[in-house]
C-alpha positions as CSV (number, residue, x, y, z in Angstrom):
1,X,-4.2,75.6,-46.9
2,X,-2.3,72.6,-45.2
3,X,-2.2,69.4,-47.0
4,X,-2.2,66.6,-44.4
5,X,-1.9,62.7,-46.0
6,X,-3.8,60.1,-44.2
7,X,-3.2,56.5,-44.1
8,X,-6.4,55.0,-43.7
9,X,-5.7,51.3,-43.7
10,X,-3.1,51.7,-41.3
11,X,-3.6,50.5,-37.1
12,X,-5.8,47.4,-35.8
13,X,-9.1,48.9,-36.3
14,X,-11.8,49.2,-39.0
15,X,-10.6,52.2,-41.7
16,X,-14.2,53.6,-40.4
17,X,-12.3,54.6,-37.3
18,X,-9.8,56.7,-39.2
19,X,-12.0,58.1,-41.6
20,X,-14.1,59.5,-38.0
21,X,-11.0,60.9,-36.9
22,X,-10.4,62.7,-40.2
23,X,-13.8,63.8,-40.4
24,X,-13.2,65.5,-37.0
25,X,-10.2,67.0,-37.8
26,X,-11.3,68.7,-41.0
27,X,-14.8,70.2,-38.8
28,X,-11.9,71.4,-36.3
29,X,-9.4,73.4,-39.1
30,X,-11.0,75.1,-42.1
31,X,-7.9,75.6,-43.0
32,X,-6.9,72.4,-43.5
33,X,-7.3,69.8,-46.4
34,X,-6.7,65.7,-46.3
35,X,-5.2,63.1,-48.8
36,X,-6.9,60.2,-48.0
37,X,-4.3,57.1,-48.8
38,X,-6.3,53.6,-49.0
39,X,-8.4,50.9,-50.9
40,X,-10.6,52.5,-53.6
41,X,-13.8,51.3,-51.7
42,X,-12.4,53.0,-48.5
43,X,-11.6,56.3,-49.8
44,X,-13.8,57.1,-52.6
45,X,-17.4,57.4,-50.9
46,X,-15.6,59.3,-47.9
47,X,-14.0,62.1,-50.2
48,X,-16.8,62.3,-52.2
49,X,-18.7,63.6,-49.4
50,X,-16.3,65.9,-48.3
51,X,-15.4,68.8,-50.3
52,X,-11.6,69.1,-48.6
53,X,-11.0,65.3,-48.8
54,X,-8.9,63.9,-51.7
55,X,-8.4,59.9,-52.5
56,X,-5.2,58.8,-53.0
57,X,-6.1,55.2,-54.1
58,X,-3.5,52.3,-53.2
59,X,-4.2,48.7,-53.6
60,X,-1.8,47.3,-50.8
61,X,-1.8,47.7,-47.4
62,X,1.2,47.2,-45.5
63,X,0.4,44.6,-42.2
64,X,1.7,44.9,-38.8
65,X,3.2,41.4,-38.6
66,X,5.2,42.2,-41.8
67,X,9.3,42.8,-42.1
68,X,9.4,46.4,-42.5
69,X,12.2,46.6,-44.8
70,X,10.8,44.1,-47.6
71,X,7.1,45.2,-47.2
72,X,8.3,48.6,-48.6
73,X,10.8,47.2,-50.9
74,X,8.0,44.9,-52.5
75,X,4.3,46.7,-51.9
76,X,5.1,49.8,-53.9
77,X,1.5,50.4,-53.7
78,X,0.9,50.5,-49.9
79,X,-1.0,53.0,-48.2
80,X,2.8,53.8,-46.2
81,X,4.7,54.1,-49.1
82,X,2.7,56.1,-52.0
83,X,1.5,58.5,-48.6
84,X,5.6,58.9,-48.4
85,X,5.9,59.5,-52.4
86,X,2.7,61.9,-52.1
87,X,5.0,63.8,-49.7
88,X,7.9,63.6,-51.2
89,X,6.1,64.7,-54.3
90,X,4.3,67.8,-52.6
91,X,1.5,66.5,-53.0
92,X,1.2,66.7,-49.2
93,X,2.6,68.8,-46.3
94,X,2.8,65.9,-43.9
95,X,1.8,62.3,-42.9
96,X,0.1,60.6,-40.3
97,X,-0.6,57.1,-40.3
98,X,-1.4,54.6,-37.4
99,X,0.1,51.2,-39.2
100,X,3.4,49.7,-39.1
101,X,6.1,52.0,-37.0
102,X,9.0,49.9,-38.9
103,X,7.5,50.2,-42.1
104,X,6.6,54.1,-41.6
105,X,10.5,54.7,-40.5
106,X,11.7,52.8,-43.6
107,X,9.2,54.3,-46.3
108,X,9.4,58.0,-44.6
109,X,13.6,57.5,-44.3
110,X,13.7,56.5,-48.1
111,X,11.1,58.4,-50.1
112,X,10.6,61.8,-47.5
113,X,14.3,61.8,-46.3
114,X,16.2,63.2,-44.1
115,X,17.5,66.9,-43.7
116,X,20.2,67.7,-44.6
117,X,22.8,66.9,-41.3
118,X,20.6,64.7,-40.1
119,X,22.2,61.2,-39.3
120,X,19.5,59.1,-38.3
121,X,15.7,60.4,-37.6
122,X,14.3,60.0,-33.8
123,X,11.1,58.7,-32.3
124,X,9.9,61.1,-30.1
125,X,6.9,61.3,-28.1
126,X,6.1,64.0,-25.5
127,X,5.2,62.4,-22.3
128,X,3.2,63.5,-19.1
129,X,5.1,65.2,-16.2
130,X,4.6,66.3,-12.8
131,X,2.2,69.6,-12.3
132,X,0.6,69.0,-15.8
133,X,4.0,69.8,-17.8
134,X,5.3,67.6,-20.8
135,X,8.2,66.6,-22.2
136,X,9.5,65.3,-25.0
137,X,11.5,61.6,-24.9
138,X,13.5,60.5,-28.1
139,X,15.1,58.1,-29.4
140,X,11.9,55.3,-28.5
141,X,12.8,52.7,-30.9
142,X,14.1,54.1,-34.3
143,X,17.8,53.5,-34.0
144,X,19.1,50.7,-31.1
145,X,22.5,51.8,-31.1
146,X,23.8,55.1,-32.1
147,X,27.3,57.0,-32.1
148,X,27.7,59.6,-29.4
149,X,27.3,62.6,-32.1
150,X,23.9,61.2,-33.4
151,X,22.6,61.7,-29.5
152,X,23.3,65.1,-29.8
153,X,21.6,65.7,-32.7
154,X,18.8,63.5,-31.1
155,X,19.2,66.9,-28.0
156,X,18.9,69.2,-30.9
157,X,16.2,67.8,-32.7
158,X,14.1,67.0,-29.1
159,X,14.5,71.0,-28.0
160,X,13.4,71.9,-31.5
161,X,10.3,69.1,-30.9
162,X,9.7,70.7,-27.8
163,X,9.3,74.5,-28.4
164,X,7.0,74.1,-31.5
165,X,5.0,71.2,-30.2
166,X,4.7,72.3,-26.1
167,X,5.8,76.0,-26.3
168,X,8.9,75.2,-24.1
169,X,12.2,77.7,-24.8
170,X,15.8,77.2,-24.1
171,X,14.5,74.0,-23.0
172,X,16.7,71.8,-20.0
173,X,18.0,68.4,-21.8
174,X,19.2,65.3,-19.7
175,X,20.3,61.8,-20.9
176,X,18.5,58.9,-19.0
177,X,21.1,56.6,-17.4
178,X,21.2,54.4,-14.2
179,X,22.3,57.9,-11.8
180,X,22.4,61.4,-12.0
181,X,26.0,61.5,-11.7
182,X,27.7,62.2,-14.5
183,X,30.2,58.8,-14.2
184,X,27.0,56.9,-13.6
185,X,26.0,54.7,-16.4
186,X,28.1,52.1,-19.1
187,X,30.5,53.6,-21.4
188,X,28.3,53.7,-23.8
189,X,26.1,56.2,-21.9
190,X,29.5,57.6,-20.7
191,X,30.5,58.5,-24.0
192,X,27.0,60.0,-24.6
193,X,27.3,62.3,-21.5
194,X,31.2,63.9,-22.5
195,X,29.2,64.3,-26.0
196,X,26.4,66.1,-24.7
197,X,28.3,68.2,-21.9
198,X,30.9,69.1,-25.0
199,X,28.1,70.4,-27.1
200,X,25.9,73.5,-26.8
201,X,22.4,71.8,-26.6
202,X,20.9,72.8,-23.5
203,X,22.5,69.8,-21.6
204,X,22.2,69.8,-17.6
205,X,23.4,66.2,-16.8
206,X,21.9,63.0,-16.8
207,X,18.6,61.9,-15.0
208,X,16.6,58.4,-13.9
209,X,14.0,56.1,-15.0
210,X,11.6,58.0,-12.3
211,X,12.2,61.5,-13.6
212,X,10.9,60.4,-17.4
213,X,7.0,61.5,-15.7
214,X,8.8,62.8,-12.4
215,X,11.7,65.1,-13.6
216,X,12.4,68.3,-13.8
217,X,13.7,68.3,-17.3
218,X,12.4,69.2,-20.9
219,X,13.8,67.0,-23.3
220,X,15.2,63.5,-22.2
221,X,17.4,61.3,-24.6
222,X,18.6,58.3,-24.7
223,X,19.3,55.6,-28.0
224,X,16.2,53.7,-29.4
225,X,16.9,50.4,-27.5
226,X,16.7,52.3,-24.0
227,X,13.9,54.7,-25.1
228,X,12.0,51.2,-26.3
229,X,11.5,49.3,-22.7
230,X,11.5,52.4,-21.2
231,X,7.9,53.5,-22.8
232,X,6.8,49.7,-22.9
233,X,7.2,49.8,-19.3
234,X,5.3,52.8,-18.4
235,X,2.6,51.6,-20.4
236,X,2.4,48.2,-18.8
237,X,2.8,49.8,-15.7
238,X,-0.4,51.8,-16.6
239,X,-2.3,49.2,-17.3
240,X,-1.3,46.8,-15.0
241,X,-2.6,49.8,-12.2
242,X,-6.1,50.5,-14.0
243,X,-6.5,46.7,-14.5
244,X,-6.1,46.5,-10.9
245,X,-8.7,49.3,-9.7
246,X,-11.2,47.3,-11.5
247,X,-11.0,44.3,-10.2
248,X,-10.3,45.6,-6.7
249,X,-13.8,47.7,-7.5
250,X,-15.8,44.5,-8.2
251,X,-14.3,42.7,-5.0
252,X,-15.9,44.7,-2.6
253,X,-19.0,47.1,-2.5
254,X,-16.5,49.0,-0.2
255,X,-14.2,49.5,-3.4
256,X,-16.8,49.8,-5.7
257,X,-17.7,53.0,-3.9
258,X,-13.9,54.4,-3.6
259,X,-13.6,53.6,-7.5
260,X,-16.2,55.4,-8.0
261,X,-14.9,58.3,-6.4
262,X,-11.3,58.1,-8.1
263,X,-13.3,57.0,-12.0
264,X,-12.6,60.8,-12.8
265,X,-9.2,60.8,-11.8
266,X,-8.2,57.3,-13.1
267,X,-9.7,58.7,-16.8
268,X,-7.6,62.2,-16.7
269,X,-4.3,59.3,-16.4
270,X,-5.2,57.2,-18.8
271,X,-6.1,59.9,-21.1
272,X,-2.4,61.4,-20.5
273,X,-0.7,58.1,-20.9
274,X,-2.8,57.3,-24.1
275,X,-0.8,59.4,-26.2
276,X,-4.1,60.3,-27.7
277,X,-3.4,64.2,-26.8
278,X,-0.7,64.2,-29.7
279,X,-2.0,61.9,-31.4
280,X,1.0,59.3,-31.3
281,X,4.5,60.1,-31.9
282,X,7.0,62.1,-34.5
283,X,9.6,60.9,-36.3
284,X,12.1,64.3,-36.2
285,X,14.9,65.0,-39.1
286,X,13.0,64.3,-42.1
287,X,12.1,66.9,-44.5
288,X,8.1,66.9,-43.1
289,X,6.2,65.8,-40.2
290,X,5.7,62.6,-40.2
291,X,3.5,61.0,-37.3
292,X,2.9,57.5,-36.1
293,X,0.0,56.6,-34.0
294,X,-0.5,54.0,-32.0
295,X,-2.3,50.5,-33.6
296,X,-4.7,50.1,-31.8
297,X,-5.8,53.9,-32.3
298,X,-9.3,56.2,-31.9
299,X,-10.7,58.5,-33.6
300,X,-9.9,61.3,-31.0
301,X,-6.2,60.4,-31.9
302,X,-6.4,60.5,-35.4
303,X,-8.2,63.6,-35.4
304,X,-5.2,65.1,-32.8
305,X,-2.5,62.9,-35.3
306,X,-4.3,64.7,-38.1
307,X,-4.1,68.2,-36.6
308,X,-0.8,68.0,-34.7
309,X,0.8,67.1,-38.3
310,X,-0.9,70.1,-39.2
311,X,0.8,72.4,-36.6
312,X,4.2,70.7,-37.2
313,X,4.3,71.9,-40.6
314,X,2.6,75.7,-39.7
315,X,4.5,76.3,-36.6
316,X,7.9,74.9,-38.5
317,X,9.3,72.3,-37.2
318,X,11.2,71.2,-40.0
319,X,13.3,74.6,-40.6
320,X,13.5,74.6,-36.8
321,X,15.1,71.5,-36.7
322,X,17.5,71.9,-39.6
323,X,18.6,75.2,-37.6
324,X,19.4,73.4,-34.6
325,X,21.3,71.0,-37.0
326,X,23.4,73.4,-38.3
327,X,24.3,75.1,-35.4
């Protein structure tokens, strides 16, 4: 049996929504079992009518708007930070929670912790491609500036990422810059590139803002600060194009037609930019799986949160990635 903890107060929506998505997850894998972190009223009448449901009952709830750092240091009895202690505790196998991503990357950094090796844990997410692949893209916002050596272990921890969670060996790493050529870029990304090419991590050279849903590449790494806009712009850019099919559809009966030819297609890509396939994303080098959803979540991505936690700590990622570490 896997032990999954979920935050139930965490993300923009009513804790009903979660509690659906765990609901979900638990009819979809018998063999898995939830620990249920939130306010006693929350928690209590949901694992009392399911049998593989347990409450961990917390009294604080860490809020989006909050510094990450002193939330954890003074709400010892948050949702984020007892889910962390469960973990750390054995309590649970894994985390998922759709609240605060600065407060999850403190409380999972201090009470979970890192493997060993591990200099600084990665956001990673894996993204849509070309002909229905994925890939995986780390850092997105965890560490803004980082050493040369911590962006190989970022390459290591990524290709670990990508064979348990997409099934992709031996897989083809590049390092987003401003040009493919390798003297492209400012030192800074320089020094990343002679690190990478230096080390054996499946590095092929670096690659462009276009080939992060374009590319023909696996893993893609850059530090936290890049990795930030870079996702924040694909998802404006998504929504700045559905926004406009919708309008365009109630301008004309003309487009109203056409949109409703392209409605099925327009879902299938804002299903895939969603994130709600994975669930959200994973914070790699710490001792479990520990996922991060998005705020404003659904309960198709907890329930996929939920059971790609699951399958992080089954298929293990963990000892993967403290392989790669080591080597």
């Amino acid at each position: 049996m896997t032990t999954i903890c979920v935050d139930a107060m965490g993300g923009d929506e009513r804790p009903e929504v979660v509690l659906e998505g765990i609901a979900r997850a638990l009819e979809a894998d018998s063999d898995l079992e939830v620990l249920v972190a939130g306010n006693e009223e929350v928690v209590q009448p949901f694992c009392a009518s399911h049998t593989k449901a347990r409450a961990l009952v917390t009294t604080e709830v860490i809020g989006m708007g909050e510094h990450p750092a002193e939330a954890v240091r003074t709400k010892t009895d948050s949702s984020i930070v007892r889910a962390c202690e469960a973990v750390r505790a054995g309590e649970a196998d894994g985390f998922f929670s759709a609240g605060s991503t600065g407060a999850m990357l403190v409380a999972s950094t201090l009470k979970v912790g890192r493997i060993k090796g591990v200099k600084r844990p990665a956001i990673a997410v894996a993204f849509p491609a070309a002909a229905g692949r994925e890939k995986v893209v780390l850092d997105l916002g965890a560490n803004a500036d980082c050493r040369p050596e911590v962006i190989v272990q970022f390459a290591r921890m990524g290709a670990a990422y990508a064979h348990v969670a997409l099934g992709i060996e031996n897989a083809r790493v590049a390092l987003l810059s401003n040009g493919s050529e390798d003297t492209k870029g400012s030192e800074t990304v320089i020094a990343y590139h002679d690190a990478l090419a230096a080390a054996d991590c499946g590095f092929v050279g670096n690659c462009e803002g276009n080939d992060l849903l374009m590319g023909d590449f696996d893993v893609i790494v850059c530090d936290g600060f890049t990795g930030n806009i870079a996702l924040k712009t694909i998802e404006g850019t998504a929504k700045y194009l559905i926004g406009r099919l919708r309008n365009a559809a109630n301008e004309s009966k003309r487009y109203l037609l056409g949109a409703g030819l392209l409605k099925p297609a327009v879902k299938d890509i804002a299903k895939d930019l969603s994130g709600d396939a994975h669930g959200g994303a994973i914070l790699l080098g710490l001792k479990a799986p520990v996922l991060i959803g998005h705020g404003a979540t659904s309960a198709t991505a907890v329930m996929n949160g939920t059971l790609a936690t699951a399958a992080a700590v089954r298929n293990g990622l963990v000892e993967r990635i403290a392989a790669y570490i080591a080597s």
